[in-house]
NUTOR-226164 format. One record per residue (C-alpha): residue in three letters; x, y, z. Coordinates in pm, 1 decimal. Example, Ala and Ser with C-alpha at 12.3 -4.5 7.8 and 13.67 -1.06 7.14 Angstrom:
BEGIN
<lodren lolo="ala" X="1230.0" Y="-450.0" Z="780.0"/>
<lodren lolo="ser" X="1367.0" Y="-106.0" Z="714.0"/>
//
This chain:
BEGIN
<lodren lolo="unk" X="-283.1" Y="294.2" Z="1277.2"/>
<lodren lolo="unk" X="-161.9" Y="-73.9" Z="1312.6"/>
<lodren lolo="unk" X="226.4" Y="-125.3" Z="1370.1"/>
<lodren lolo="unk" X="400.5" Y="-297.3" Z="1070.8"/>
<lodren lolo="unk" X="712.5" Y="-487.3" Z="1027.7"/>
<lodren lolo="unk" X="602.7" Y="-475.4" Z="631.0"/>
<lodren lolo="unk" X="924.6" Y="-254.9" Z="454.7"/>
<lodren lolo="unk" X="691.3" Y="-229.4" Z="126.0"/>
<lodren lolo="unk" X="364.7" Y="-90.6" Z="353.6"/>
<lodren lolo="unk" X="619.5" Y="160.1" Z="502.2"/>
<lodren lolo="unk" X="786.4" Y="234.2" Z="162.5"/>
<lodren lolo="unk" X="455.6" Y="294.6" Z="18.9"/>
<lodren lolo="unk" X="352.0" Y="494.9" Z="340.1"/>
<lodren lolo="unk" X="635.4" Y="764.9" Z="331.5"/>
<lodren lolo="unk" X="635.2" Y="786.0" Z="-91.8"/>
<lodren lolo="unk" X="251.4" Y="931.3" Z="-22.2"/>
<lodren lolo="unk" X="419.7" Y="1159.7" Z="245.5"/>
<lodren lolo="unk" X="645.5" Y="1250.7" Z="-27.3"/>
<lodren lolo="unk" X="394.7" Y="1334.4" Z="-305.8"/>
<lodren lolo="unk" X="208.2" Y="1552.3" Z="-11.6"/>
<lodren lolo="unk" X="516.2" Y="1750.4" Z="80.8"/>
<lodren lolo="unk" X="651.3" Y="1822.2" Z="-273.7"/>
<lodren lolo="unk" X="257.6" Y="1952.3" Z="-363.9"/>
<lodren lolo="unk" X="353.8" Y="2165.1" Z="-49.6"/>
<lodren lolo="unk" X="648.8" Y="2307.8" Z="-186.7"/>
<lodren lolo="unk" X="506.8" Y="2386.3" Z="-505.4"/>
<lodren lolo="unk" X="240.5" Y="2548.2" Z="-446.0"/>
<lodren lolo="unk" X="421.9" Y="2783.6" Z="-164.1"/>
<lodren lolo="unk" X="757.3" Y="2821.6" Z="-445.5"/>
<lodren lolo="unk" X="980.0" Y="2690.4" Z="-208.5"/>
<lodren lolo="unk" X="1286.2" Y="2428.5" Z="-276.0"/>
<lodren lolo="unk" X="1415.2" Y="2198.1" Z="12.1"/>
<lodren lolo="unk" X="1831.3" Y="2157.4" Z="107.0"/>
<lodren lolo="unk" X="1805.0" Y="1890.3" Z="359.8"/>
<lodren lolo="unk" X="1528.6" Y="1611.5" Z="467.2"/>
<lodren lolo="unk" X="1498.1" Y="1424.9" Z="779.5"/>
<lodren lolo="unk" X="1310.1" Y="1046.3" Z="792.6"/>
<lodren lolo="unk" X="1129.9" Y="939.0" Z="1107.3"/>
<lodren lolo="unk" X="1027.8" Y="618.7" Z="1152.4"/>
<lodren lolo="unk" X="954.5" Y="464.6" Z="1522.2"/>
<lodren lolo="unk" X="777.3" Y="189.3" Z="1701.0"/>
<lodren lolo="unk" X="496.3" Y="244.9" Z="1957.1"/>
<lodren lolo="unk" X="644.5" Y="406.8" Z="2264.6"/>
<lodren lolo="unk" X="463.1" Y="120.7" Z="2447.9"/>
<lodren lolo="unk" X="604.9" Y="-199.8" Z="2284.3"/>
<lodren lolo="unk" X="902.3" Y="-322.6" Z="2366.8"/>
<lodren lolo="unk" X="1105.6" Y="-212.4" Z="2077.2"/>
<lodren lolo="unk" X="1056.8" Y="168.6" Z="2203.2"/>
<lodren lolo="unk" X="1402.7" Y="241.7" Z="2204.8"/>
<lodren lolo="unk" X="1457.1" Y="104.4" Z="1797.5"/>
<lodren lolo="unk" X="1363.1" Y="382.8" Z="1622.6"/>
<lodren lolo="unk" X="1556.2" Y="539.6" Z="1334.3"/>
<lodren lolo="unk" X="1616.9" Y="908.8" Z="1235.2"/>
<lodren lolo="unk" X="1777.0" Y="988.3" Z="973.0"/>
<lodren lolo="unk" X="1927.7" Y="1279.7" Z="739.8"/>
<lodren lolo="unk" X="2064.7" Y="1406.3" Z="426.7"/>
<lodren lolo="unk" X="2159.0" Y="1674.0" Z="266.9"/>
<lodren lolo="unk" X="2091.5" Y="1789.6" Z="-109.8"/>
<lodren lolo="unk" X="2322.4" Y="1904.7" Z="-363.4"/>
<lodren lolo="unk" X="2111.3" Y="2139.8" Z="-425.2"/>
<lodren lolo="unk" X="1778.8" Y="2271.2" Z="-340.4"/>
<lodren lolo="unk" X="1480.1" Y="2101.6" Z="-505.9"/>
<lodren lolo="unk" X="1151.4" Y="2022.6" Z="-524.2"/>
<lodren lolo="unk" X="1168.2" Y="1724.2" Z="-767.0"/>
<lodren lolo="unk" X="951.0" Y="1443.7" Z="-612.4"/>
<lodren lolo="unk" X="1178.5" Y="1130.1" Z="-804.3"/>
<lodren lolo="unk" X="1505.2" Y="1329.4" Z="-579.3"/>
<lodren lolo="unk" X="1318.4" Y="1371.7" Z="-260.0"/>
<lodren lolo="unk" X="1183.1" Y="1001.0" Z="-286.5"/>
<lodren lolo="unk" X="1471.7" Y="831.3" Z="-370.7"/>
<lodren lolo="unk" X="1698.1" Y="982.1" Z="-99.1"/>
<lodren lolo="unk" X="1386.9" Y="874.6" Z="135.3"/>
<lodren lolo="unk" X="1440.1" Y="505.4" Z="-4.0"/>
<lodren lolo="unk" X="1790.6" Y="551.9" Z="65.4"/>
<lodren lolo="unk" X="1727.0" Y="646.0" Z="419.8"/>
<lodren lolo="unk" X="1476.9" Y="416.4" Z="485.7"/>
<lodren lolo="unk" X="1736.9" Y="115.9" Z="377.3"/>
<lodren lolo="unk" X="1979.4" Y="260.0" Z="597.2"/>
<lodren lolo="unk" X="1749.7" Y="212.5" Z="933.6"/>
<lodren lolo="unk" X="1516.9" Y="-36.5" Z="877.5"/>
<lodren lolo="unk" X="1543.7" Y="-323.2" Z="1103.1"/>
<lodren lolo="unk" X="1329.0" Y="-632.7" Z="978.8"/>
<lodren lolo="unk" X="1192.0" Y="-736.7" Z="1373.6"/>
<lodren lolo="unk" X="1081.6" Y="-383.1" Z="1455.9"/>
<lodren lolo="unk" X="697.8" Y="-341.8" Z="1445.6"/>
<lodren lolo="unk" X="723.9" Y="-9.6" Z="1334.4"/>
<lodren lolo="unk" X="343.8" Y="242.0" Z="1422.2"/>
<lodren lolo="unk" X="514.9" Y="618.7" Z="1332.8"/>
<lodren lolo="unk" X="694.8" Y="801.8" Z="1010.0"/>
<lodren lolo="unk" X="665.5" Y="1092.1" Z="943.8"/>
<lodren lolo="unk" X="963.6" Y="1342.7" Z="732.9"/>
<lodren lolo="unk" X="1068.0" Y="1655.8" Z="772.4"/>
<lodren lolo="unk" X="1165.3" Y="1919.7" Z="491.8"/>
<lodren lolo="unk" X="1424.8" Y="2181.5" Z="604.2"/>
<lodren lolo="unk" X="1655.4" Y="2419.9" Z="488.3"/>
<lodren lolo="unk" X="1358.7" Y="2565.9" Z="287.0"/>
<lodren lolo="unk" X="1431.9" Y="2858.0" Z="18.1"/>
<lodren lolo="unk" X="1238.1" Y="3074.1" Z="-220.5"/>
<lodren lolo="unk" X="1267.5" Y="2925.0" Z="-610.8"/>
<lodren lolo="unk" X="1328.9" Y="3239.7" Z="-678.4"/>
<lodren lolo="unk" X="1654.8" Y="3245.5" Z="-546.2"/>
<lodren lolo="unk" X="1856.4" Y="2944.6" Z="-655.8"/>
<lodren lolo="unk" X="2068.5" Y="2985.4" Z="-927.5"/>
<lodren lolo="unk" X="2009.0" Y="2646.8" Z="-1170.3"/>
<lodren lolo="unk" X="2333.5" Y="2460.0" Z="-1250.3"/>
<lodren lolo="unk" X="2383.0" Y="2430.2" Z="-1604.0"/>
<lodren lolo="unk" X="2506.8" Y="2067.6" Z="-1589.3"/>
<lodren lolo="unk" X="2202.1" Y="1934.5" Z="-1435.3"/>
<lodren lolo="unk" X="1920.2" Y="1715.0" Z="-1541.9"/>
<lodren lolo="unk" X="1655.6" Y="1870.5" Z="-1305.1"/>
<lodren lolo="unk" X="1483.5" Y="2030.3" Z="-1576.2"/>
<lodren lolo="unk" X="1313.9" Y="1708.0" Z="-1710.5"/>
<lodren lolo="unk" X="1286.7" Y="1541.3" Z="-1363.8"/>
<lodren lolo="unk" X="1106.0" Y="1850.7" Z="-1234.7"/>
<lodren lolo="unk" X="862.9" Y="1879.9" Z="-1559.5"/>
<lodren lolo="unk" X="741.8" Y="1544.0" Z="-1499.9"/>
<lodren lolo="unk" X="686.5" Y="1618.7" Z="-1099.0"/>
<lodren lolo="unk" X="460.5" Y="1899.1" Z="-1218.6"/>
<lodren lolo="unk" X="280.0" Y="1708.1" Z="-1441.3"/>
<lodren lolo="unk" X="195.3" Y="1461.8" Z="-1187.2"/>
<lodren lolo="unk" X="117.9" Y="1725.1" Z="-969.5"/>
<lodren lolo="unk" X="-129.8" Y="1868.4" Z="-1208.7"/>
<lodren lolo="unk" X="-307.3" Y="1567.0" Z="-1276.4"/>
<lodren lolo="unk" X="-352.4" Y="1476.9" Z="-893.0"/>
<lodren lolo="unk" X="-456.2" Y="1810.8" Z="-829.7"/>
<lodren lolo="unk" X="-740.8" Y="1789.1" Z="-1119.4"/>
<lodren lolo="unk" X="-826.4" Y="1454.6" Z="-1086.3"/>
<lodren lolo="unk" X="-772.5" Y="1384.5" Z="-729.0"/>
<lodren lolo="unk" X="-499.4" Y="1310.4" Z="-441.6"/>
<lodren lolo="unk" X="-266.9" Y="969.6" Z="-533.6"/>
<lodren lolo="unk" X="-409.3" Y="972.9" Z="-914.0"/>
<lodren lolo="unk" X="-54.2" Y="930.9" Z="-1028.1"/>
<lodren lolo="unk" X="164.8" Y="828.3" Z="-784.7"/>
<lodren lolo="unk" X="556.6" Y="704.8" Z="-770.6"/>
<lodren lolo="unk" X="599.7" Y="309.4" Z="-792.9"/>
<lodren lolo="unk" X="696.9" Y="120.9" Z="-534.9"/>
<lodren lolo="unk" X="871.8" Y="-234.7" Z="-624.1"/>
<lodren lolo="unk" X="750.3" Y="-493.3" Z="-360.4"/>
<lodren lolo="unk" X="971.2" Y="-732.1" Z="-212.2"/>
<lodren lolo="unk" X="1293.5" Y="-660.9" Z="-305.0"/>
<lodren lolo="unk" X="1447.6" Y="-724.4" Z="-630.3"/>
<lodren lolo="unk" X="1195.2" Y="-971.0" Z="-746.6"/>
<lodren lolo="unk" X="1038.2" Y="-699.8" Z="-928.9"/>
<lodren lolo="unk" X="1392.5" Y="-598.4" Z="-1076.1"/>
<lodren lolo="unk" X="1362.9" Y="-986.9" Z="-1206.6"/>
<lodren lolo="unk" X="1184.9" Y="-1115.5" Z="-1547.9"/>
<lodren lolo="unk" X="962.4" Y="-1347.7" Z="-1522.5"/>
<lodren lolo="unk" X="1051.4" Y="-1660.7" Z="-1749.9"/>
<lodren lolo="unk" X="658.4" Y="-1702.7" Z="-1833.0"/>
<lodren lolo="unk" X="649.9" Y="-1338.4" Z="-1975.0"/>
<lodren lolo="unk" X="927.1" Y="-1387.3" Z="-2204.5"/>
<lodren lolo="unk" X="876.5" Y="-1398.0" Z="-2634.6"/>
<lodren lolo="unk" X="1014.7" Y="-1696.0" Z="-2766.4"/>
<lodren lolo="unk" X="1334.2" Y="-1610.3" Z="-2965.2"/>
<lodren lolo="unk" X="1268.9" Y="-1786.7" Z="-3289.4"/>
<lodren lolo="unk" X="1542.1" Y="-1555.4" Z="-3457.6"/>
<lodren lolo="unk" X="1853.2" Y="-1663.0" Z="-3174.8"/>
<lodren lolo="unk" X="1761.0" Y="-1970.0" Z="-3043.5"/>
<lodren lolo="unk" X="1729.6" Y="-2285.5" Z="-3207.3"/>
<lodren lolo="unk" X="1517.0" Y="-2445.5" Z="-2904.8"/>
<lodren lolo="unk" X="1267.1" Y="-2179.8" Z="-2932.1"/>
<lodren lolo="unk" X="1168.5" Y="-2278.2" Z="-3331.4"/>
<lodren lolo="unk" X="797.5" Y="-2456.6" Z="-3360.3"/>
<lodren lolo="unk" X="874.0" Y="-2825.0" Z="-3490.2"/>
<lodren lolo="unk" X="665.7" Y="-2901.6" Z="-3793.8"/>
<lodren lolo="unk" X="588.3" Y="-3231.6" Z="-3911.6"/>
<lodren lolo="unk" X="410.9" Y="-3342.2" Z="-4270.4"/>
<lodren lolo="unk" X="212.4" Y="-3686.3" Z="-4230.9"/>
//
């Protein structure tokens, strides 16, 4: 694999990871407490010693895939360093437990979060691996931005927006 300085390439990278690990857990009944990111530079460049490893903790234990990969955003924001050409991630589930033996809070709103992981599950395991996958917004917040050439025109609140008619 080629080293990358490319946050988006390694975003995408470790969301795969993710999906893979979360199938994992769900088809061996197991929830996750506690996740740890890896992400390092070849041992042979000079930026050997600028690796990141990182951690957290979950409330609770889960499987949820939109959970797992947003805490690995998180982490990944935390330790990225823009000059680093980075060449190896990897993550690491721990604090693993049975399904069967968490309790479910009755405040949360895993219940939908964790229907729609299955489904994507279940459509990636009938229709193939990355069939349905999480989204990953390149380059910041540009995609968080409209785009002025996608917008209606707002005949109903905006004067400038009306078509000008003329009768000859």
């Amino acid at each position: 694999p080629e080293a990358t300085k490319d946050k988006t390439v390694i975003r995408r990278i470790l969301s795969n990871h993710v999906a893979k690990l979360v199938a994992e857990l769900s088809h061996k009944n197991l929830l996750t407490s506690a996740i740890k990111i890896i992400v390092y530079p070849s041992r042979y460049s000079d930026f050997a010693l600028r690796g990141y490893i990182g951690s957290a903790d979950f409330v609770s234990p889960t499987q949820d895939i939109f959970t797992i990969d947003t805490v690995v955003g998180k982490l990944l924001d935390k330790g990225f360093m823009r000059d680093v050409p980075y060449k190896k991630l990897g993550l690491i589930l721990t604090s693993l437990v049975p399904r069967d033996s968490v309790s479910q809070s009755l405040f949360s709103d895993h219940l939908r979060t964790e229907e729609l992981s299955k489904t994507m599950l279940n459509i990636n395991s009938k229709l193939g691996q990355s069939t349905v996958r999480l989204g990953v917004v390149e380059g910041g917040n540009q995609g968080k931005q409209t785009r002025k050439e996608h917008i209606s025109p707002r005949y109903t609140t905006s004067w400038s927006d009306l078509k000008t008619v003329s009768a000859k």
